[in-house]
C-alpha positions in Angstrom: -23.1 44.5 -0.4 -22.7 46.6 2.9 -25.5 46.2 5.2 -26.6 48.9 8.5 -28.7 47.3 10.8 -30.2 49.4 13.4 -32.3 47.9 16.3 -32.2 49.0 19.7 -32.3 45.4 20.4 -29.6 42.7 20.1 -28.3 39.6 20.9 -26.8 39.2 24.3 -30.2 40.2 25.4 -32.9 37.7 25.3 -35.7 38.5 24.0 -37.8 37.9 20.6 -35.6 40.7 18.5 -32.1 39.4 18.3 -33.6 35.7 18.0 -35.4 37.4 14.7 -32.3 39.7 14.0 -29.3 37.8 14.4 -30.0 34.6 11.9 -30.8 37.1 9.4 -27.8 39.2 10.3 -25.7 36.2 10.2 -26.9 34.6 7.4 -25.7 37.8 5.5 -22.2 37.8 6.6 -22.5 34.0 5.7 -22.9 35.1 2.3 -20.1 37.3 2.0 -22.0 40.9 2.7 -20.5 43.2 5.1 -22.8 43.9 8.2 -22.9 46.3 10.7 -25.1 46.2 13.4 -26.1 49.2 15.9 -28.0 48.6 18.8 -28.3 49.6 22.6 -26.5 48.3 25.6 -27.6 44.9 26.8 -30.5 46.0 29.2 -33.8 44.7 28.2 -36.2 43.3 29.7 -35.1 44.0 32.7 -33.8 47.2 32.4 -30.3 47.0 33.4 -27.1 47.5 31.4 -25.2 44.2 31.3 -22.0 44.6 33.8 -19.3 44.2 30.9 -21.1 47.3 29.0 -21.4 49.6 31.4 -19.4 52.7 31.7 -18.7 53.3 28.0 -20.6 55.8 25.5 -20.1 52.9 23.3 -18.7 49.0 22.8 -17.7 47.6 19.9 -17.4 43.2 19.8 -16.7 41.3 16.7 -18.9 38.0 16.5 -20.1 35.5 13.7 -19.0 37.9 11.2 -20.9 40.8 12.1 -18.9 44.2 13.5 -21.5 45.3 16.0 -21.5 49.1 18.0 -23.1 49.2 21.3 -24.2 52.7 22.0 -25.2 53.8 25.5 -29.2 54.1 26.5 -30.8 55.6 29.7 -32.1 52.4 30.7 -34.6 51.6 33.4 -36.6 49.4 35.6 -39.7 51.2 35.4 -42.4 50.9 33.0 -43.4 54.6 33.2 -44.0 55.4 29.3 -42.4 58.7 29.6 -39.0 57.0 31.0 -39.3 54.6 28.4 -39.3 56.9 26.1 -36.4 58.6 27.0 -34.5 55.3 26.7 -35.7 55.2 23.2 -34.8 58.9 22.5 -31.1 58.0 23.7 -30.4 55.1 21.8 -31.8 57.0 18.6 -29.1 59.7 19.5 -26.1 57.7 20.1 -27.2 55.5 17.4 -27.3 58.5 14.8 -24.0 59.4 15.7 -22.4 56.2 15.7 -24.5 55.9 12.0 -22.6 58.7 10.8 -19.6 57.8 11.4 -19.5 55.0 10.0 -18.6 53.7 6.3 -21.2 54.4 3.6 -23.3 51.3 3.4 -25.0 50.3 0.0 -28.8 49.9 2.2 -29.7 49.9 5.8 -32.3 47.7 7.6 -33.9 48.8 10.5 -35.7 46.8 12.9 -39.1 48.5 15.1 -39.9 48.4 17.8 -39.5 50.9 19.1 -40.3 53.8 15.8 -37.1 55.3 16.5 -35.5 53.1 15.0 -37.0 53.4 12.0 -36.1 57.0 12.5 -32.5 56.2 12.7 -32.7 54.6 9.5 -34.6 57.0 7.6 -32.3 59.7 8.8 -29.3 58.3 7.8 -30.4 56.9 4.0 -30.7 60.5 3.6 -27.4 61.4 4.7 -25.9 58.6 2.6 -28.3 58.6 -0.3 -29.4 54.7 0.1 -32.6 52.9 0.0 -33.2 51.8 3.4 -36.2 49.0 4.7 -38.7 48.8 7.8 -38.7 45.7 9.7 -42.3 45.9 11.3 -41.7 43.2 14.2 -44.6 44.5 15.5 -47.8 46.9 15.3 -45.9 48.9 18.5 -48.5 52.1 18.0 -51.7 50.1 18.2 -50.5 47.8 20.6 -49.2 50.7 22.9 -52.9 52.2 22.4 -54.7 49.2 23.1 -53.0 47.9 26.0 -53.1 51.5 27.5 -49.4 52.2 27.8 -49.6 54.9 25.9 -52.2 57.4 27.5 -51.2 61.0 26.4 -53.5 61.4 23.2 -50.6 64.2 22.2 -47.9 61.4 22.1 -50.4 58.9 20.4 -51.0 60.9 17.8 -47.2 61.7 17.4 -45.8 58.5 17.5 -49.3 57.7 15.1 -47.7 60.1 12.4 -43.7 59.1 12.7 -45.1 55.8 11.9 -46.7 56.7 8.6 -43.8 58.6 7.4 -41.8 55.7 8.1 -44.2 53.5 6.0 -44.0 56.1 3.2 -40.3 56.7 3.4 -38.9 53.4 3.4 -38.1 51.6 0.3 -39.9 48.5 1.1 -41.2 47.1 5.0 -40.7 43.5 5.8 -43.3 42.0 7.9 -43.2 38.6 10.3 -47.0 38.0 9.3 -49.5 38.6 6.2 -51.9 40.0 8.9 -49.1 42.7 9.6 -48.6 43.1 5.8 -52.6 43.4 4.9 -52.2 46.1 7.6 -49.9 47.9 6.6 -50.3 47.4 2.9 -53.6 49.3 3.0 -52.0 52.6 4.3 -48.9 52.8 1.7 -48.4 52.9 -1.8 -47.0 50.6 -4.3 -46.5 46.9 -3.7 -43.4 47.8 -0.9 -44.6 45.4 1.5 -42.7 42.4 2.2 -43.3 38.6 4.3 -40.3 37.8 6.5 -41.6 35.3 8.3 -40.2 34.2 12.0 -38.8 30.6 12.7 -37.4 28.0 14.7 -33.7 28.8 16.0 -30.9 26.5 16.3 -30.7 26.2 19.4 -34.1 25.0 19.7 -34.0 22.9 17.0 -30.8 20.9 18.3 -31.6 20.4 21.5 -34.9 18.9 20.9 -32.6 15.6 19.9 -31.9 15.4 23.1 -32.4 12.9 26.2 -35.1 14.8 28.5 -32.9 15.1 32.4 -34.3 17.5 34.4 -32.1 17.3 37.7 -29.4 20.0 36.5 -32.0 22.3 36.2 -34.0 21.8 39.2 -37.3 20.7 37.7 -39.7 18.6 40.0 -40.2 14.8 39.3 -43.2 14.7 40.7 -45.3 17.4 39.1 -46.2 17.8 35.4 -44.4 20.8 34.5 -45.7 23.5 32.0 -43.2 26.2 30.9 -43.9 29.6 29.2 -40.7 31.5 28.5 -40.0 34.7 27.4 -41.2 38.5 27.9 -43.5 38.2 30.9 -45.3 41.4 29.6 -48.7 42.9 29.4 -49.7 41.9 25.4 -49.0 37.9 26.9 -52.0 37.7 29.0 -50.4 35.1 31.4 -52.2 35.6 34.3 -54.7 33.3 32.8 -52.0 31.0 33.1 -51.7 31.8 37.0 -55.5 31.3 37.3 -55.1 27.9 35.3 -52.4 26.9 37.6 -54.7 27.3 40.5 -57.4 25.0 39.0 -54.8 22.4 38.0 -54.0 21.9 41.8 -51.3 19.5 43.2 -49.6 17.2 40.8 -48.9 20.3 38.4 -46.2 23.2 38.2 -46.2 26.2 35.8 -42.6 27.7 35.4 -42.9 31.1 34.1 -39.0 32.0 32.3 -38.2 34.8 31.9 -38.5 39.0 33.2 -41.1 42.0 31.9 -43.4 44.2 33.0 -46.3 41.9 34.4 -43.4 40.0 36.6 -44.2 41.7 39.7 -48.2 41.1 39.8 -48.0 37.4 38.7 -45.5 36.7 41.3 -48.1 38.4 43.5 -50.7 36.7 42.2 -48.9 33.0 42.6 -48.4 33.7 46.2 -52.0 33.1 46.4 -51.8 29.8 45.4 -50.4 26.2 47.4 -46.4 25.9 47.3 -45.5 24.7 44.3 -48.0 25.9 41.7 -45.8 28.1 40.1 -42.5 28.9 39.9 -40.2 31.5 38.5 -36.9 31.7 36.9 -34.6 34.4 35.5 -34.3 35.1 31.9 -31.3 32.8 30.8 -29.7 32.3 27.3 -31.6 30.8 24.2 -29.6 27.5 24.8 -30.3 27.1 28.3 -34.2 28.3 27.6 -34.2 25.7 24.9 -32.9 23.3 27.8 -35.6 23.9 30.4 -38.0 23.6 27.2 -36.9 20.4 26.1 -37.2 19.4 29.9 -40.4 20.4 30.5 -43.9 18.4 30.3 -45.3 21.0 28.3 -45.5 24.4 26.9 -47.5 27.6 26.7 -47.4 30.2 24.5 -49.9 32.6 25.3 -50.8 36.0 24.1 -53.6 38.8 25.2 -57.4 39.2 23.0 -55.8 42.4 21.8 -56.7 43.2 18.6 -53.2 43.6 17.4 -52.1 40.3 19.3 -54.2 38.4 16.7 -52.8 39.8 14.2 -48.9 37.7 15.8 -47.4 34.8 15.1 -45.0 34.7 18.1 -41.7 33.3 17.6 -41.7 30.8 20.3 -44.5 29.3 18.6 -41.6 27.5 16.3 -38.6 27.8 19.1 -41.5 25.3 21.1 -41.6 23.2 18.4 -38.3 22.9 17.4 -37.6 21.0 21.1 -40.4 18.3 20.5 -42.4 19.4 23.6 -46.8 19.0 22.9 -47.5 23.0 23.1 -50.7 25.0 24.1 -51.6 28.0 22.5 -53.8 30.5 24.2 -53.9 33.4 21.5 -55.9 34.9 18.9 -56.1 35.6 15.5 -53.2 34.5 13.5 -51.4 32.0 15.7 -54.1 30.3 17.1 -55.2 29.0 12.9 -51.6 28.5 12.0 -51.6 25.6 15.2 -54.9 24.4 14.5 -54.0 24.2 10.7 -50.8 22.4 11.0 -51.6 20.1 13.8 -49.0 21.0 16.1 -50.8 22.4 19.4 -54.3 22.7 21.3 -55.5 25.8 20.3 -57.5 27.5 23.4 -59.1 30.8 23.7 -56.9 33.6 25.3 -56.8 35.1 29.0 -59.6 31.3 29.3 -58.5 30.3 32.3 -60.3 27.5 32.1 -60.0 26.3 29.2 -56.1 26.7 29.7 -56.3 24.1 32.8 -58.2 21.6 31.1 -55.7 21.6 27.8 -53.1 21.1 30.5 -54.9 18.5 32.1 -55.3 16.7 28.6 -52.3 16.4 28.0 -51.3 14.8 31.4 -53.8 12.4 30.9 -53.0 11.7 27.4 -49.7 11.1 26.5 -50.2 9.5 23.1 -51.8 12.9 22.3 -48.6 14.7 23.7 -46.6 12.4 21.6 -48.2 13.1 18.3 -48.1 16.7 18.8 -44.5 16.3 19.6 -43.9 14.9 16.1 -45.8 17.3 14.0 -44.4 20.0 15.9 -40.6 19.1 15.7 -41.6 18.2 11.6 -43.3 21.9 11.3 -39.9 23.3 13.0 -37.6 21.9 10.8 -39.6 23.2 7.4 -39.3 26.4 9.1 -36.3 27.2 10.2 -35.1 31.2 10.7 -32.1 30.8 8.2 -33.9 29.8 5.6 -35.6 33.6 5.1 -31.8 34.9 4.4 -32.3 34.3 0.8 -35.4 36.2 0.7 -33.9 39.4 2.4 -30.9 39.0 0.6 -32.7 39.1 -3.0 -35.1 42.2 -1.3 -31.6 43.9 0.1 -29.8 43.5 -3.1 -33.3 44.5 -5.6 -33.0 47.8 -3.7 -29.1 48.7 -4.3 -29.1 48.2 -7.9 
């Protein structure tokens, strides 16, 4: 089987599609299935092409099996939805091209946000007369409505449309969450929907073996250090954890890991507080991110009461599990009953402030209790580890060609 995958996001960048993508991309090739991946420039989150892609309409690399085409976007640092948007419209232009061009796959997969790629994908199973699937990674319309980044009720309504022709188009749509696939399941026909679930990467899951030694990374010895890494955005309602990290007071350190939209106002907002409280860092690479995890007293994953946020399991839910660190969850929905059910996190309310800063509290002052969520955590990691939802997309993948 020959497989086109088309997501405007991809590993070298770091951020929650390529740890979702590549396992699955990998796992193919593993299997003997020919895959192609297209995707933009490194440049996300922070809105800068990597230095070893720039000046080229488009790279091509060879790694872990997979022939991967880097097309060129107009990226940028600002967070204007109309500039964003031409980013989106270039990488679904150099990405059709580079589609076209290439051999005849047997099905294409493509991988939203944002809907354009979807578009890709649609477009080009016409042109090559394949069935082609949705990966919903998220609810990007809603979201984009509910957190207000989308404003214009013109482009709303547009981008509300593109998305239900994508449902209806697509041979089947894969979803990380049965929330996402009740969703979306009541606005298509036929039983096309499909769980993909997330899941704990390797790198997570192998450094969580490790001794804890925080000097090569800098880490304090004298504070109890809570860590949150990933997209510092606006659907992760972290500056509840800047307003914990003020109640905590001396003694504790909240290390935010990681670049986004929201960066500039927390860092704002931490300047308030005494030296110390909080702390940034640059995004880094999964290994070294599962390093200052492992390293760290704690972990927060956090997301915002938006309605579609409840509806998310984030994937460093398991990637904090996998490195056998006790982990608060302050999200709705979705994630915050998948911790409570399996035991392996206090569950607080989001953007609680509050209630943040005494979880964190509780587990300073209770270790045993950071132990044993420790355990159940590194045990739910292993049950659930990315690879193991290859087979299921390879079975869906290979239903669709015959």
């Amino acid at each position: 089987m020959r497989v086109l995958l088309i997501a405007q996001h991809f590993t070298p960048e770091r951020t929650a599609a390529p740890l979702r993508l590549l396992p699955l991309a990998r796992g193919l090739a593993r299997r003997g299935h020919a895959v192609e991946v297209v995707c933009a420039v490194p440049n996300h989150p922070e809105g800068v092409i990597h230095d070893e892609y720039r000046g080229s309409a488009l790279v091509r690399r060879r790694f872990n099996g997979l022939d991967v085409s880097y097309v060129w976007v107009k990226a940028t640092r600002s967070k204007d939805p109309r500039r964003r948007l031409l980013t989106f419209a270039t990488f679904a232009a150099g990405a059709t091209l580079v589609g076209l061009f290439s051999q005849r796959p047997s099905v294409i997969f493509a991988s939203s946000p944002p809907l354009t790629a979807g578009a890709v994908g649609a477009l080009l199973a016409r042109r090559f007369r394949v069935p082609w699937v949705l990966d919903v990674r998220d609810l990007w319309v809603d979201a984009a409505g509910s957190l207000g980044v989308v404003r214009s009720g013109m482009v709303f309504r547009l981008a509300g449309r593109l998305e239900r022709r994508l449902y209806a188009d697509a041979a089947a749509i894969t979803v990380p969450t049965d929330a996402f696939g009740h969703h979306i399941g009541d606005g298509v026909e036929g039983n096309k929907v499909h769980l993909l679930p997330n899941g704990a990467s390797e790198p997570g899951l192998s450094v969580g073996s490790q001794e804890v030694n925080r000097h090569p990374l800098g880490l304090p010895d004298d504070r109890f250090v809570w860590t949150y890494a990933g997209n510092l955005g606006l659907s992760q309602g972290l500056d509840a954890a800047i307003g914990a990290a003020g109640r905590l007071g001396a003694g504790f350190q909240l290390l935010l890991l990681g670049d986004g939209a929201s960066r500039p106002r927390l860092e704002t907002a931490a300047r308030k507080l005494p030296p110390g409280s909080v702390a940034f860092r640059d995004p880094v690479d999964p290994e070294q991110a599962a390093l200052y995890m492992r390293s760290s007293d704690a972990l927060l994953v956090s997301l915002s009461k938006d309605p579609v946020a409840a509806k998310t399991v984030p994937a460093k839910l398991y990637d904090s599990c996998a490195v056998a660190r006790p982990v608060v969850v302050a999200a709705p929905g979705e994630a915050q009953r998948l911790a409570e059910r399996q035991g392996i996190a206090i569950a607080v309310p989001p953007e609680d402030p509050e209630a943040l800063a005494d979880a964190v509290r509780t587990l300073r002052d209770r270790p045993g209790l950071g132990d044993q969520l420790a355990d159940a955590g590194r045990r739910f990691a292993f049950a659930n580890p990315r690879e193991a939802h290859v087979g299921s997309l390879e079975r869906l993948l290979l239903s669709l060609g015959k």
